[in-house]
C-alpha positions in Angstrom: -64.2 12.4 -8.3 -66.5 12.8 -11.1 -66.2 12.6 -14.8 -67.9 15.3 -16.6 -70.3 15.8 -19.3 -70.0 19.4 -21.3 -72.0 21.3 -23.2 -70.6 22.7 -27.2 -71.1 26.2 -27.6 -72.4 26.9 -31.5 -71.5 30.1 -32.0 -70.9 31.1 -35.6 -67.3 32.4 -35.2 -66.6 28.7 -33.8 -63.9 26.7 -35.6 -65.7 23.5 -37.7 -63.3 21.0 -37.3 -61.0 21.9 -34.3 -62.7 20.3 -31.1 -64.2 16.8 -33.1 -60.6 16.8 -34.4 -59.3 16.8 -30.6 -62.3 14.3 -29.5 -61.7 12.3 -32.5 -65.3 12.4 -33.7 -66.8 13.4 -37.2 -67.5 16.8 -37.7 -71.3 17.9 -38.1 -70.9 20.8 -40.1 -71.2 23.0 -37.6 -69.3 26.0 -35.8 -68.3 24.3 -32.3 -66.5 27.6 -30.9 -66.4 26.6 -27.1 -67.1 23.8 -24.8 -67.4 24.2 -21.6 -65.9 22.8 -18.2 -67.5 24.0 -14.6 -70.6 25.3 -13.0 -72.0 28.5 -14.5 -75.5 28.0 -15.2 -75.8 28.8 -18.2 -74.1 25.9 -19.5 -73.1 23.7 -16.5 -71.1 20.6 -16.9 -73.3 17.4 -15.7 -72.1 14.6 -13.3 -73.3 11.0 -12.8 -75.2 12.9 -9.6 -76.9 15.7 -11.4 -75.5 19.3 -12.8 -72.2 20.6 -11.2 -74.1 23.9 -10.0 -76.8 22.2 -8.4 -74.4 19.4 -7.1 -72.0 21.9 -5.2 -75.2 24.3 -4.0 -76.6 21.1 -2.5 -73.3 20.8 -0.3 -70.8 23.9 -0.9 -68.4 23.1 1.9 -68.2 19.4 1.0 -67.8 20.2 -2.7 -65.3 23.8 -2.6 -63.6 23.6 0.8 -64.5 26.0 3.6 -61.2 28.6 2.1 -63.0 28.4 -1.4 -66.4 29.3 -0.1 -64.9 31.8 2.6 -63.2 33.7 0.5 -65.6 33.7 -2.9 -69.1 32.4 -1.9 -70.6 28.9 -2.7 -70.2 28.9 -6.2 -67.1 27.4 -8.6 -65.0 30.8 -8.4 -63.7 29.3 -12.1 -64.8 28.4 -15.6 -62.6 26.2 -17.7 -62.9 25.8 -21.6 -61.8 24.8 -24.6 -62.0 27.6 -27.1 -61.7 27.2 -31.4 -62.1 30.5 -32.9 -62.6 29.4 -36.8 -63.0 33.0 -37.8 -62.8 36.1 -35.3 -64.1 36.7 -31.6 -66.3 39.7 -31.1 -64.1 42.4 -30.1 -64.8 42.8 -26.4 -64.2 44.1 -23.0 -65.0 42.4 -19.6 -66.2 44.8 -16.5 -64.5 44.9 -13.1 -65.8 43.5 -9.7 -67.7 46.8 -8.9 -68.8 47.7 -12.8 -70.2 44.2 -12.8 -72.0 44.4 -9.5 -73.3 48.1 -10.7 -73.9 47.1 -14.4 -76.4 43.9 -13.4 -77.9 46.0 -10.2 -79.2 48.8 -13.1 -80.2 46.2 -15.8 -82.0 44.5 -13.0 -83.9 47.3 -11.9 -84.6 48.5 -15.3 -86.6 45.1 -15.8 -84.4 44.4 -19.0 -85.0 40.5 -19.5 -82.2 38.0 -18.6 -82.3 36.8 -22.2 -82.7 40.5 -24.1 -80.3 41.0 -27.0 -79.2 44.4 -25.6 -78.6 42.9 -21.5 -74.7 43.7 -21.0 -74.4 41.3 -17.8 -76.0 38.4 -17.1 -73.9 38.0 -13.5 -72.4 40.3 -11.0 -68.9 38.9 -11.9 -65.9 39.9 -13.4 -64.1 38.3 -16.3 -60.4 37.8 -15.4 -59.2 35.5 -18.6 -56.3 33.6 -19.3 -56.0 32.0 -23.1 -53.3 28.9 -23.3 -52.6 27.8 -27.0 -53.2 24.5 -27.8 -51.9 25.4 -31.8 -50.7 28.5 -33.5 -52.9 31.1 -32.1 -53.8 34.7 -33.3 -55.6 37.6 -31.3 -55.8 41.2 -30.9 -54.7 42.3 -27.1 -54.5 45.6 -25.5 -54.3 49.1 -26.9 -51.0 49.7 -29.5 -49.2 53.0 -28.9 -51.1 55.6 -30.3 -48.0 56.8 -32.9 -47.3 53.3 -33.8 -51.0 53.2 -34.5 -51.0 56.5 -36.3 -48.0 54.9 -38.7 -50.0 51.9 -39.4 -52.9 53.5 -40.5 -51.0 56.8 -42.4 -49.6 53.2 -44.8 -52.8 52.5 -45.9 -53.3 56.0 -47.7 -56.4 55.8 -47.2 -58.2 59.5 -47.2 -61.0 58.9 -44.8 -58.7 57.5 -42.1 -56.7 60.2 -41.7 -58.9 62.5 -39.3 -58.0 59.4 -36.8 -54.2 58.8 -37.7 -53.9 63.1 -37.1 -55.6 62.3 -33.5 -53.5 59.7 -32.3 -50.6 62.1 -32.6 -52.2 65.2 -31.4 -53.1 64.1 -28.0 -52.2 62.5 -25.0 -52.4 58.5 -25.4 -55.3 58.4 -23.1 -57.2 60.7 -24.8 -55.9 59.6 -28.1 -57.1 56.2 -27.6 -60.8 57.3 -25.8 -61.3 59.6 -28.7 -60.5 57.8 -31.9 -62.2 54.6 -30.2 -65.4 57.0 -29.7 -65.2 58.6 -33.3 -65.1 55.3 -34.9 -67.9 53.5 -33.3 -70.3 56.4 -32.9 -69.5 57.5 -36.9 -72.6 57.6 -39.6 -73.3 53.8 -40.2 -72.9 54.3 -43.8 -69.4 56.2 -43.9 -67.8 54.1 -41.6 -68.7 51.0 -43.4 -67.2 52.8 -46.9 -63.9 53.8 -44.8 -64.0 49.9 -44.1 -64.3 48.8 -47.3 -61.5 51.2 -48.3 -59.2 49.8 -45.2 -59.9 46.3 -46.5 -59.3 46.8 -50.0 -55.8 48.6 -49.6 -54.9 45.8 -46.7 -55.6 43.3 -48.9 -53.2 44.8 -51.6 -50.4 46.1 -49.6 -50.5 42.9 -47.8 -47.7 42.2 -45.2 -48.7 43.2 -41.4 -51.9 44.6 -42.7 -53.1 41.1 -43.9 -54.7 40.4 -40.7 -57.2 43.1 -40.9 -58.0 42.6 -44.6 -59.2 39.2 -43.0 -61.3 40.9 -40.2 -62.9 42.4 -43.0 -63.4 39.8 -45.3 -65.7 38.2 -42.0 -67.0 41.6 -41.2 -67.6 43.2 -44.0 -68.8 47.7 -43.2 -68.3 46.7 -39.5 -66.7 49.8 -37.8 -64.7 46.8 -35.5 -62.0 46.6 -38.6 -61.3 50.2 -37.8 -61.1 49.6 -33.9 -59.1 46.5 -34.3 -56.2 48.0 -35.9 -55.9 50.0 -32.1 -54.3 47.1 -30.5 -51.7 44.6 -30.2 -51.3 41.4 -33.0 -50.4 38.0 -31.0 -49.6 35.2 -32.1 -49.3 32.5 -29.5 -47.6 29.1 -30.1 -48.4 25.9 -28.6 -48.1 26.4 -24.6 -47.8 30.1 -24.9 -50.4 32.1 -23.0 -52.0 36.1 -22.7 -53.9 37.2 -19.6 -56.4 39.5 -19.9 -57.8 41.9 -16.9 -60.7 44.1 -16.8 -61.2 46.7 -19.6 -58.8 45.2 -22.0 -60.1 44.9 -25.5 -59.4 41.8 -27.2 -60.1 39.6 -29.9 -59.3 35.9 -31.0 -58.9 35.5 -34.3 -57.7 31.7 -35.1 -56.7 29.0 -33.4 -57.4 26.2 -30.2 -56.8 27.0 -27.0 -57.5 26.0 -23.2 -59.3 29.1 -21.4 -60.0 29.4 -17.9 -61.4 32.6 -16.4 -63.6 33.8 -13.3 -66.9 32.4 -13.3 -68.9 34.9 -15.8 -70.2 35.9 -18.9 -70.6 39.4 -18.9 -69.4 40.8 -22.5 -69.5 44.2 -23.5 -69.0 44.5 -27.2 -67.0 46.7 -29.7 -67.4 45.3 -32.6 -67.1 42.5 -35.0 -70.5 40.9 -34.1 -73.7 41.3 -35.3 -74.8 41.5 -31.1 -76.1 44.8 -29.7 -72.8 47.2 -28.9 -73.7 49.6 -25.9 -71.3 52.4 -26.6 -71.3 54.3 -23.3 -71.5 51.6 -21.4 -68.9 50.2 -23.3 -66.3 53.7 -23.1 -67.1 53.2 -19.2 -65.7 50.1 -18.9 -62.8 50.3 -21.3 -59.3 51.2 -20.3 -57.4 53.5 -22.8 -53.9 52.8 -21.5 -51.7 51.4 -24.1 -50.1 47.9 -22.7 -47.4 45.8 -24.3 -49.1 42.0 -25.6 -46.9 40.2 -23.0 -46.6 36.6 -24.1 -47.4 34.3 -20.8 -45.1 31.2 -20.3 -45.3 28.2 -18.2 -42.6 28.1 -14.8 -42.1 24.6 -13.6 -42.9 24.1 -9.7 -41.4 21.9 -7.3 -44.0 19.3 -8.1 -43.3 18.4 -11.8 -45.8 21.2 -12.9 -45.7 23.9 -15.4 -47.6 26.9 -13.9 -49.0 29.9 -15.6 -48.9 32.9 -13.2 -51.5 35.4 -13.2 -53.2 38.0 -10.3 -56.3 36.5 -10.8 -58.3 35.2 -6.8 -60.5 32.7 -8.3 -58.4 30.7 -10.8 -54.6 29.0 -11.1 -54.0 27.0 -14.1 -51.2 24.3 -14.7 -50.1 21.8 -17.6 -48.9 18.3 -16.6 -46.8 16.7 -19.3 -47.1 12.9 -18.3 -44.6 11.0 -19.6 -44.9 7.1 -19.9 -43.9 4.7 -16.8 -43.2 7.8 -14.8 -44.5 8.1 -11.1 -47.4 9.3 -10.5 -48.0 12.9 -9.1 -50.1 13.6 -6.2 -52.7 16.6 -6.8 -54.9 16.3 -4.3 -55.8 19.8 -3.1 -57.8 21.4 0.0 -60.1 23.6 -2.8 -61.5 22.3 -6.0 -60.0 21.0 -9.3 -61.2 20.1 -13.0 -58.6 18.2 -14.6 -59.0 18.1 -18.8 -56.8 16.1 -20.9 -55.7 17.6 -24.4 -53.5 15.3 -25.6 -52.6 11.4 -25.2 -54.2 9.6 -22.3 -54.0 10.3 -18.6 -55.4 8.3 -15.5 -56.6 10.5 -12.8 -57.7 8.0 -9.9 -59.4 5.3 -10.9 -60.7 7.2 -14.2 -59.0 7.1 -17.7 -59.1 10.2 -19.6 -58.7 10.9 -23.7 -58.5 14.5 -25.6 -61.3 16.7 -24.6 -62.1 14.5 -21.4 -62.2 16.2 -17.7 -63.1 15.2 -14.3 -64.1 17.2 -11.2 -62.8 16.6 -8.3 -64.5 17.9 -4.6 -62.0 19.4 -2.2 -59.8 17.2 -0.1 -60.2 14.2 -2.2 -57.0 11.9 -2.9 -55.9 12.8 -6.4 -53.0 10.9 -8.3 -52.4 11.7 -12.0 -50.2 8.8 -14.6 -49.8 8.5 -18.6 -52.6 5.6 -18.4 -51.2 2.4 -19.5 -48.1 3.2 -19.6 -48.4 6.0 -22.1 -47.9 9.6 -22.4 -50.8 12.4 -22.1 -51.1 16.1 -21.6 -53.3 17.1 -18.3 -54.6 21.1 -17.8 -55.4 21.8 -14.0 -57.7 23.9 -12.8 -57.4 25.0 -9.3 -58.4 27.9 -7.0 -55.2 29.8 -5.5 -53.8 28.8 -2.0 
């Protein structure tokens, strides 16, 4: 096994304090918003024999296990990292398996450069994402019912907003959702941005449930995402609590640390909250209007000593060890690949010792035992590919 170096994301929604106060390092100042565990190449994670991607290319059997490569190709089917949203995630969707493969086949052939500010997919991947709280954690997830919608937005009084509150209740859900969602981000740039100085203004004052989005705008200020935000579901994840997220569910992070593992991808495709290009057709193509309920995802303990987060997703399975001290170890050795990342305490994985924020990858097949190191307690997150 291998102990990885990772790469610190900088975007400017990152947290500045949240991952050096888990590595115990000084903070630079900085937004460190995600650092990143695997093999994607835009940021892969680097080994004492080179970068993970190239490592695993060079040999994908060896590295993934002839079921991992069979079944998804000779590439890490999983991304693992730790995310610190210091002020509010994008508000975003992530395409299917076939809108991917379609999306990056067009941009392709259009010649639009890998780097371009307005390239919607930079793989032919889908997103499958599961978020795991590490401390309190707020997001936005999944469309709201429509009325309840309508009731939130008719509290605000505000004039300007009530074309969209009278939709939500005139229509089908669907259709509700598809065409307020459409009004608001393809409005005049200069009303909108008034209606959203209204919202934040009465938010602010009314406070309560509405405080959240008076803090959107505070980040955001004019940026027709405020409007679009109130659509969904408010979370608020505590410590071990986790959301999934499939394809075409808007979302948003607004606070908070967390442990995030997905399929192997970055393709994005933005509502709002960002200064980033938004592709608004593309965007209505991929989104699902179908309200859901914010189900809060909890850990089941397995036969093993586990606690297991279950989720649909092929390409990733993610698990907490609690390691307590003196106890025996546990044997994780696995016929696919694994990243292990301590969060918390110390843990020995083999012959390695591993602090908060420190991860090792381990090839397929190879003898894996996991303890408290010296005698101590740590906290151990497990990446794995599904049997």
């Amino acid at each position: 096994m291998d102990r990885l170096t990772n790469t610190i994301r900088p975007y400017a929604w990152g947290s500045t304090t949240a991952i050096p106060e888990l590595l115990g390092v000084h903070p630079t100042g900085e937004p460190q918003a995600e650092m990143w565990f695997g093999a994607h190449p835009g940021a892969p994670s680097h080994l004492e024999r080179g970068p993970l991607d190239t490592v695993i290319a060079a040999d994908p059997v060896r590295e993934l296990g002839a079921t991992t490569v069979r079944r998804h190709g000779p590439h890490l089917p999983f991304l693992l990292k730790l995310l610190a949203a210091g002020t509010p995630v994008s508000l975003q969707v992530h395409p299917d398996l076939d809108q991917a493969k379609t999306g990056h086949a067009a941009e392709e052939r259009a010649g639009i450069p890998f780097t371009a500010p307005h390239r919607n997919y930079k793989d032919t991947n889908h997103k499958p994402e599961l978020i795991c709280a590490l401390t309190p954690f707020d997001g936005l997830c999944g469309f709201r019912r429509p009325a309840e919608t309508a009731d939130l937005i008719a509290g605000l009084g505000v004039d300007s907003l009530k074309p969209y509150a009278d939709l939500l209740r005139a229509h089908p859900e669907e259709a509700a959702l598809r065409e307020v969602l459409t009004a608001v981000l393809t409005a005049d740039r200069t009303a909108i941005a008034e209606t959203v100085t209204e919202t934040a203004a009465a938010a602010a004052r009314i406070g309560g449930p509405y405080t959240v989005y008076a803090d959107i705008a505070r980040h955001y200020p004019g940026d027709p995402g405020v409007i679009a935000a109130m659509l969904l579901n408010h979370i608020r994840l505590q410590p071990g609590e986790a959301i999934y997220l499939g394809a075409g569910v808007p979302h948003t992070y607004l606070r908070g640390l967390g442990v995030e593992l997905m399929a192997n991808s970055d393709n994005v495709l933005r509502c709002g909250l960002t200064p980033k290009h938004v592709d608004v057709p593309e965007l209505l193509r991929v989104v699902r209007f179908a309200p859901t309920d914010a189900a809060v995802l909890r850990p089941e303990a397995d036969a093993d000593g586990a606690e297991v987060y279950d989720t649909p997703a092929a390409e990733f399975r993610l698990s907490r060890h609690l390691l307590a001290p003196d106890a025996t170890p546990r044997d994780l050795t696995s016929p696919g690949p694994q990243i292990l990342l301590c969060t918390s305490g110390r843990a020995t994985v083999g012959e390695l010792t591993l602090g908060p924020g420190e991860a090792v990858f381990v090839p397929a097949g190879e003898k894996t035992e996991i303890s408290g190191a010296d005698g101590g307690s740590g906290t151990l997150f497990r990446a794995t590919v599904p049997d």
